[in-house]
Backbone as a ProteinNet text record, in pm:
[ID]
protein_1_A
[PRIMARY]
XXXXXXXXXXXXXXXXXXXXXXXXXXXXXXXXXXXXXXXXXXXXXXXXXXXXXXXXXXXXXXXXXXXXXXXXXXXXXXXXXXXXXXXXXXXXXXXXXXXXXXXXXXXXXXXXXXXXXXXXXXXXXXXXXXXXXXXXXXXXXXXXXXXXXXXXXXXXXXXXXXXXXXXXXXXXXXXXXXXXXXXXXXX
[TERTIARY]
-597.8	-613.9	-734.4	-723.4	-820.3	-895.4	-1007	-1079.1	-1128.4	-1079.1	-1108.5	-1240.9	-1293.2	-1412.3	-1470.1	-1624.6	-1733.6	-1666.1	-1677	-1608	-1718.3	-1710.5	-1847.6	-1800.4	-1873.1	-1844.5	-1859.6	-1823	-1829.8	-1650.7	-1635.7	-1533.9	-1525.2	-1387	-1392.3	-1312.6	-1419.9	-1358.1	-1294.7	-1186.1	-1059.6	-1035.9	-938.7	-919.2	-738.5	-779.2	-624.9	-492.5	-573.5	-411.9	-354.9	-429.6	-377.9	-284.6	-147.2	-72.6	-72.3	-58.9	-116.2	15.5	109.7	266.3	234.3	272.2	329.8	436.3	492.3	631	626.7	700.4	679.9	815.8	820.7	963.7	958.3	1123.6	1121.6	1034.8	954.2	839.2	720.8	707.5	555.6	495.9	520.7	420.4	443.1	356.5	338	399.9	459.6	514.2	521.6	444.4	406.9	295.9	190.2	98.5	105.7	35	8.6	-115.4	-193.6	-319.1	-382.6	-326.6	-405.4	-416.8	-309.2	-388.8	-487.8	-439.9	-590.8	-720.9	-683.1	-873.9	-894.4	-806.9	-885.8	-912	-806.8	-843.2	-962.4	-968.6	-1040.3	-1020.8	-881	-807.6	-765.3	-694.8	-648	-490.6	-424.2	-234.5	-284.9	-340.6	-312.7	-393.8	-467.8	-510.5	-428.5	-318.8	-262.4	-116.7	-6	67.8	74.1	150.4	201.2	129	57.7	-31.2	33.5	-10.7	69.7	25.3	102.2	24.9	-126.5	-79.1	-191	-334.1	-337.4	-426.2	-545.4	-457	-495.7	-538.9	-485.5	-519.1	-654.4	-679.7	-837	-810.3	-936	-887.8	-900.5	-953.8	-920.6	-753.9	-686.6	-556.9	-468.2	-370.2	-299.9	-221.9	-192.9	-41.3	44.5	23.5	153.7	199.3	123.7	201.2	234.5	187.9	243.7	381.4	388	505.2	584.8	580.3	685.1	715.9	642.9	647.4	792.4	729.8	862.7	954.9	958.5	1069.2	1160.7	1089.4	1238.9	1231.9	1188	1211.2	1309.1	1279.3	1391.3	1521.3	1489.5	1642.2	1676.5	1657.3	1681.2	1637	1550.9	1519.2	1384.1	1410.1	1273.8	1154.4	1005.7	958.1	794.6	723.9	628.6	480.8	409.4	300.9	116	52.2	-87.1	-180.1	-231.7	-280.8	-423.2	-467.1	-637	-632.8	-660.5	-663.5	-810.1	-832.5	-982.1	-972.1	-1088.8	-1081	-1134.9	-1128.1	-1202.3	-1353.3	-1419	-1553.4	-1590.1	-1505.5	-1531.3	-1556.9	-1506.2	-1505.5	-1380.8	-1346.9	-1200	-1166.4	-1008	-966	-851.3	-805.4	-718.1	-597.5	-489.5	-355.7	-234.4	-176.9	-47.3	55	138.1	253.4	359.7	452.5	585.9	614	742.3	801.2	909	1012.4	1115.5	1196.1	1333.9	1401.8	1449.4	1487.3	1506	1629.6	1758.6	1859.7	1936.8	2004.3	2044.5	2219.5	2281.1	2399.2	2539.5	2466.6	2583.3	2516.3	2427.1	2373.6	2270.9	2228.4	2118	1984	1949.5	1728.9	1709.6	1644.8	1603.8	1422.2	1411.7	1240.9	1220.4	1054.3	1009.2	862.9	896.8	851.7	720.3	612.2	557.4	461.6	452.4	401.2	306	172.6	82.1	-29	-79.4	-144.5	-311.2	-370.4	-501.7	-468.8	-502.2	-551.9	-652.7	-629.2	-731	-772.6	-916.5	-1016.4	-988.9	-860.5	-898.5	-739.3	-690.2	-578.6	-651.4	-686.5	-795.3	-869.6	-886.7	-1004.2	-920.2	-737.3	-714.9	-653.3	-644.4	-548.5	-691.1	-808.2	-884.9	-906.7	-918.6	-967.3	-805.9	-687.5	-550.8	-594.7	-593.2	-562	-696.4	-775.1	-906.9	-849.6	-804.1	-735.1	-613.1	-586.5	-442.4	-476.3	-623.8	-667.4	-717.8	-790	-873.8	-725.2	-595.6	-484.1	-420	-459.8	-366.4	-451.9	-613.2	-707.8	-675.6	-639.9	-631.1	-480.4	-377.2	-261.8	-139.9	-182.7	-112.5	-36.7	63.9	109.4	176.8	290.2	372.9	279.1	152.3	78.6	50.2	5.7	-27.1	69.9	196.4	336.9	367.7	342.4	382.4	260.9	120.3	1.2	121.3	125.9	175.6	286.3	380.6	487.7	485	378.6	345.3	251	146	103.4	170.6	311	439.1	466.8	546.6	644.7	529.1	416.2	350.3	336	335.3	378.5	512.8	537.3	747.9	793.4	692.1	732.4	764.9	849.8	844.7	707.6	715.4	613.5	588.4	755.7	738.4	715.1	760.1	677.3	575.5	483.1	406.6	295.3	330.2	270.3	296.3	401.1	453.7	358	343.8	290.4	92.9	92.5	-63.2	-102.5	-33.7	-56.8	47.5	110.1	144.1	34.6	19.6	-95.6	-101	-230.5	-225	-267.3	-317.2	-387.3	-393	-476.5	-464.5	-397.7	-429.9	-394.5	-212	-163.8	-29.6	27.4	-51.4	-22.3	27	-54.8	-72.6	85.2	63.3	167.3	310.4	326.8	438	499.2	352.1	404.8	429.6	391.5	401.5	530	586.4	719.2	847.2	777.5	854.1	897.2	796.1	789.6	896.3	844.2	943.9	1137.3	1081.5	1271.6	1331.7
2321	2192	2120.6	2004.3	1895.7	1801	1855.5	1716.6	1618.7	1499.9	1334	1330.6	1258.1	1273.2	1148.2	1130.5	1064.1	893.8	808.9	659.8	561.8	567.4	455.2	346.7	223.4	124.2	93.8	168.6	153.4	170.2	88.1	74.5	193.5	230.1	319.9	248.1	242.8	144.3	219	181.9	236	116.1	139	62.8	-10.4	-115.8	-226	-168.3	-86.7	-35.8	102.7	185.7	255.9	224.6	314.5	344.7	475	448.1	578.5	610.5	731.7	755	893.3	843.8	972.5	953.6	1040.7	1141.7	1180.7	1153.5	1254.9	1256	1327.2	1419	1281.9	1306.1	1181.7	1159	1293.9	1329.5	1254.4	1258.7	1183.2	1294.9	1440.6	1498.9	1498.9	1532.5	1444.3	1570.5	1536.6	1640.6	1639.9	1532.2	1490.1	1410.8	1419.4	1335.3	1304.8	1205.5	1184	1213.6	1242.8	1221.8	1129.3	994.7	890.1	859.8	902.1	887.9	1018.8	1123.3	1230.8	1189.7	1142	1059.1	948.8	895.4	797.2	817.2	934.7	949.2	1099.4	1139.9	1239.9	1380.5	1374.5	1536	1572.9	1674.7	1758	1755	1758.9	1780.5	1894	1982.3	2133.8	2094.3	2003.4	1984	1901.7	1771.4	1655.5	1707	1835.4	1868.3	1950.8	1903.4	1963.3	1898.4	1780.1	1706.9	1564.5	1541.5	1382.3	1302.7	1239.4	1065.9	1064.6	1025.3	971.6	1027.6	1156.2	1183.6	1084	1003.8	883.2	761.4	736.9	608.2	573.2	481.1	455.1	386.2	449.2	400.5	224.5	163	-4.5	-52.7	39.3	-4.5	-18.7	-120.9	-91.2	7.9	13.1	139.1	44	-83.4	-123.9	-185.6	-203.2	-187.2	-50.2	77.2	137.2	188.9	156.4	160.2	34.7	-74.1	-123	-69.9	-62.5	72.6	168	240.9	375.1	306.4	208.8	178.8	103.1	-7.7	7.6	99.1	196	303.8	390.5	426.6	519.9	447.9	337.5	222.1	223.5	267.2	243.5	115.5	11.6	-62.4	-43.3	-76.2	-82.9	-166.4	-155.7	-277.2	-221	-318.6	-305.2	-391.4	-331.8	-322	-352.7	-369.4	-377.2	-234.8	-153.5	-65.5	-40.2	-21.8	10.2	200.3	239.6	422.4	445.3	553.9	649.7	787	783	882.8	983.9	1127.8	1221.2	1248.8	1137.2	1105.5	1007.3	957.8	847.1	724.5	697.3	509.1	524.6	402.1	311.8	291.7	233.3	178	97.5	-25.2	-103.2	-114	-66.3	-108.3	-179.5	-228.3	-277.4	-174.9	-127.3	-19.8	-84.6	-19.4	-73.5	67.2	45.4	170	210.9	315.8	304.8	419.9	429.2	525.6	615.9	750.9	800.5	886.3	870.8	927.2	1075	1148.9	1257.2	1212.2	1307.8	1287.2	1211.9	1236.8	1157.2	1061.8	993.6	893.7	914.9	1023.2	1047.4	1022.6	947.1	999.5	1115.2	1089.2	1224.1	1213.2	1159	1100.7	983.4	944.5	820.8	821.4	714.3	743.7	594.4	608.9	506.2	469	371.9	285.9	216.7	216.7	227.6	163.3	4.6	-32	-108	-101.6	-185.3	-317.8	-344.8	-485	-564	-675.9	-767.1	-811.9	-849.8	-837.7	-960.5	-1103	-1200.7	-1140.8	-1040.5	-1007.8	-889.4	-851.1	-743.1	-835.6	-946.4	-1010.3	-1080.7	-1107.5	-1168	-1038.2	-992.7	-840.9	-814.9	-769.6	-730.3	-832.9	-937.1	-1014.2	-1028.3	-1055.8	-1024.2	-859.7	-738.1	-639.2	-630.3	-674.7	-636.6	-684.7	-864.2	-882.4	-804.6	-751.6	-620.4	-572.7	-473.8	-383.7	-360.4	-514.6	-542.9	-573.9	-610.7	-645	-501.4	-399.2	-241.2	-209.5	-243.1	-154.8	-234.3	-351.3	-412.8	-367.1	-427.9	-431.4	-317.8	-265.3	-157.7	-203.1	-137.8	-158	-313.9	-312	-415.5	-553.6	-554.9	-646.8	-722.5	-619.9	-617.8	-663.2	-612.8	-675.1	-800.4	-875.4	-980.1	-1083.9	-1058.7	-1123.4	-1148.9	-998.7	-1069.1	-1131.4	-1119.8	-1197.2	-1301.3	-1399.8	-1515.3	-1594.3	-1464.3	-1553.9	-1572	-1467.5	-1506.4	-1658.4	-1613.6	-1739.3	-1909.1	-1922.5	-2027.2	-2070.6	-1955.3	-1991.8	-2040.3	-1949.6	-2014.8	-1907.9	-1763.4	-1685.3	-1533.9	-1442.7	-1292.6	-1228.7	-1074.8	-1022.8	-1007	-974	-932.6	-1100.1	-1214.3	-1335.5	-1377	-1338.6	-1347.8	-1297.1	-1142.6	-1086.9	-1131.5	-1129	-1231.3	-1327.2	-1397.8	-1529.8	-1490.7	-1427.9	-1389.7	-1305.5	-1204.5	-1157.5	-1235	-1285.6	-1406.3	-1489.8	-1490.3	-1519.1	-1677.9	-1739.2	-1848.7	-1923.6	-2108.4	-2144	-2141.2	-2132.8	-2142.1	-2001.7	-1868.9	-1765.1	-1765	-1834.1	-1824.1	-1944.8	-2011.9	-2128.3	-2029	-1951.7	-1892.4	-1792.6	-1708.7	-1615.4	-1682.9	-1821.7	-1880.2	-1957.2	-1941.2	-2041.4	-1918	-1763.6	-1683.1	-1593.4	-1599.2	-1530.5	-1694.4	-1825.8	-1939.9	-1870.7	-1818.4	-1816.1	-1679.7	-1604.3	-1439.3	-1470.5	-1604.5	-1579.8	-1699
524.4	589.9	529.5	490	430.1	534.3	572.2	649.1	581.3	707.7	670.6	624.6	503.6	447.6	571	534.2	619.1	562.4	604.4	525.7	501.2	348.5	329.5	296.9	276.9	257.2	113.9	12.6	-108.7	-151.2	-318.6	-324.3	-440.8	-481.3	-616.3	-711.2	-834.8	-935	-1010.6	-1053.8	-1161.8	-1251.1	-1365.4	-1450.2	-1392.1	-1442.1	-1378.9	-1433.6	-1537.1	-1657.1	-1609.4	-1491.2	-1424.3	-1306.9	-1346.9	-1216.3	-1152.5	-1040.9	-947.9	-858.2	-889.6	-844.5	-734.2	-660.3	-514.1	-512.9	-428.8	-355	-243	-158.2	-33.6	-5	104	160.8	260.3	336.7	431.2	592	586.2	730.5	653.5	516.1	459.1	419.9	362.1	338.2	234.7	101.5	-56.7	-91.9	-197.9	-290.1	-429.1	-489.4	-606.8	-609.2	-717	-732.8	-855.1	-928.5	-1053.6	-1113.7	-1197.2	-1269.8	-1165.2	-1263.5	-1203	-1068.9	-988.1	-838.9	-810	-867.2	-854.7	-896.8	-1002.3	-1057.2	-982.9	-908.1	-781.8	-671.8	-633.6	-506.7	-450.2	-615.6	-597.6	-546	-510.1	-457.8	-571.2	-590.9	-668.5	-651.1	-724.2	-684.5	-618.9	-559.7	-528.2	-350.3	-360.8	-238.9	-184.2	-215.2	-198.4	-187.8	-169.7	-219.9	-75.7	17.9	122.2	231	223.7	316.3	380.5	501.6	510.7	413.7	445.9	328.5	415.1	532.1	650.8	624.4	531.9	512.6	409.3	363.5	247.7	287.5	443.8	505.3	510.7	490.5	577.2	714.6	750.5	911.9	943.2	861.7	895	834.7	832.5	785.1	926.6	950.6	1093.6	1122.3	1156	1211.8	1211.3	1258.8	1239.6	1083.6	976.5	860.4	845.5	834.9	868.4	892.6	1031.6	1119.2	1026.6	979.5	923.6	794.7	728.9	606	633	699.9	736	801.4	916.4	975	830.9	778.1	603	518.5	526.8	403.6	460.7	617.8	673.1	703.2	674.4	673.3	508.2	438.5	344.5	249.4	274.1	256.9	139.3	40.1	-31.3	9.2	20.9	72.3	-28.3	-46.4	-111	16	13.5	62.6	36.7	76.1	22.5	130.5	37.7	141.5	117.5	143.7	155.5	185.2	73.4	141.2	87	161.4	175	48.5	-6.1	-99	-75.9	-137.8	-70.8	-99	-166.3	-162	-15.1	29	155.1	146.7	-14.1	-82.4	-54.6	-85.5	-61	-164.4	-191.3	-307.2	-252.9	-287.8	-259.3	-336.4	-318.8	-383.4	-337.1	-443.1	-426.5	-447.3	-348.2	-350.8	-328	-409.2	-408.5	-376	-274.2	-224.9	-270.6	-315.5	-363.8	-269.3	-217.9	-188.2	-289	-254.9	-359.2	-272.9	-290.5	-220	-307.7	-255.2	-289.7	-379.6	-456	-474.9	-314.3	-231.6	-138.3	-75.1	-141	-79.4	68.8	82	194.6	123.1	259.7	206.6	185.3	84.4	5.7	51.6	-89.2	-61.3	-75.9	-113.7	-113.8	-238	-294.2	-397.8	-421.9	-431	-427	-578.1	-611.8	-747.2	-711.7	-752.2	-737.9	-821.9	-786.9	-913.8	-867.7	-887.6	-848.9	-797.9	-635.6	-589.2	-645.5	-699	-695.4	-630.8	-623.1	-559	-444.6	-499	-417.3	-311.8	-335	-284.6	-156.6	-195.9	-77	39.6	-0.3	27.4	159.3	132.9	227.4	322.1	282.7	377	419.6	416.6	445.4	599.9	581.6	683.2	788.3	740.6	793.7	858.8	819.8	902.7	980.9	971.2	1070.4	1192.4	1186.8	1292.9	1361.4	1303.1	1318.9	1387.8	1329.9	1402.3	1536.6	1530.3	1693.9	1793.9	1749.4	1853.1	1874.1	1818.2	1829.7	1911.4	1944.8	2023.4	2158.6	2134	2307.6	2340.9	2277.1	2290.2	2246.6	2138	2070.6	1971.4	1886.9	1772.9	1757.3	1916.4	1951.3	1923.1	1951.1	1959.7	1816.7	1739.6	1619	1569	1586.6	1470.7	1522	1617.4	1681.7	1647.7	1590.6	1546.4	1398.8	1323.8	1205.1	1161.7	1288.6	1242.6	1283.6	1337.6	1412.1	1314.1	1198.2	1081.4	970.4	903.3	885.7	926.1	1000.3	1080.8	1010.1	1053.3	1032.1	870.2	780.4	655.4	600.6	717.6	670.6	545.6	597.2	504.5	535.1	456.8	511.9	468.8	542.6	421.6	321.2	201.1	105.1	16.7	69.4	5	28.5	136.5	141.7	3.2	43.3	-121.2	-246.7	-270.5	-405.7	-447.6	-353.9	-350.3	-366.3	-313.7	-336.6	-452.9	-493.8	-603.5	-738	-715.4	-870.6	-882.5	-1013.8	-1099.8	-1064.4	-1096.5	-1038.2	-1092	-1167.2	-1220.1	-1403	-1431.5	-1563.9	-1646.6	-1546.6	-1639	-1611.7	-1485.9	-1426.5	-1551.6	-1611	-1704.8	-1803.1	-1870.8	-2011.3	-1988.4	-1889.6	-1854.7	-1857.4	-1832.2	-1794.6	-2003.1	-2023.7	-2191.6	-2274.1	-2244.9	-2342	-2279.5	-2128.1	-2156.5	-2215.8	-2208.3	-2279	-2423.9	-2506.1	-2641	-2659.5	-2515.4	-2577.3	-2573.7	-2474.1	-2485.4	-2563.9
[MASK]
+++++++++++++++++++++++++++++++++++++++++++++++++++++++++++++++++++++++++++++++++++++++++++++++++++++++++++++++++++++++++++++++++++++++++++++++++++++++++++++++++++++++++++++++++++++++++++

């Protein structure tokens, strides 16, 4: 058994060109790690390898992303995410996860397979201030509360979650300029 490290307020810097790949069974306990999420998160595949995910959370993350997390993955639903997890030094690191199902020859959940790449900094910056509010509506109200905050700052954009993200992590401005004239030229 792995205890929750002490949680500091420091971040752990990695490089943008790393992806960081888990596995877990359909209960959440990991059954694959990669390198690169071991050199960020600081466990070992041998410590990370029969453990919940949950063990990865940091505790300013909601339950209720979370809970919407698994409720489309155990639907079969792919859904991609922004998560904030705790390392086993007690810094943080912020990612963008894309979730993937991973079904058996007759089409059952099998596992779940997650992709894993560095948040930018102005993408943290709004989830950060979004789930704090999460968090303070799960301590009064509970999860129900929390999913009904975010589907109410949804709704006012006139957007889902997964456009929501889209929209915040697509590049923006002059580099969304450059990106847009150089896939012009590839095709």
């Amino acid at each position: 058994m792995i205890y929750r490290p002490i949680v500091l307020n420091k971040e752990v810097a990695f490089s943008k060109k790393k992806f960081l790949v888990t596995k877990t069974d359909s209960r959440g306990k990991i059954t694959f790690v990669n390198k690169n999420f071991c050199d960020v998160s600081g466990y070992t595949a041998a410590e990370l390898i029969g453990e919940k995910q949950t063990l990865l959370s940091h505790p300013s993350m909601p339950k209720a992303i979370f809970y919407m997390i698994w409720k489309s993955l155990n639907s079969g639903v792919e859904i991609s995410a922004v998560i904030k997890n705790l390392a086993k030094s007690g810094k943080y690191y912020w990612l963008i996860t894309d979730f993937s199902v991973d079904r058996d020859s007759k089409g059952n959940i099998k596992t779940f397979s997650s992709f894993n790449r560095i948040a930018p900094s102005h993408v943290s910056e709004v989830m950060e201030d979004l789930y704090a509010e999460m968090i303070l509506l799960e301590k009064r109200g509970g999860i129900e509360t929390s999913l009904f905050y975010l589907e109410e700052f949804l709704a006012k954009r006139g957007m889902s979650y997964n456009e929501f993200l889209e929209d915040l992590v697509e590049p923006k401005g002059i580099l969304s300029l450059f990106i847009n004239n150089f896939k012009k030229v590839l095709s």
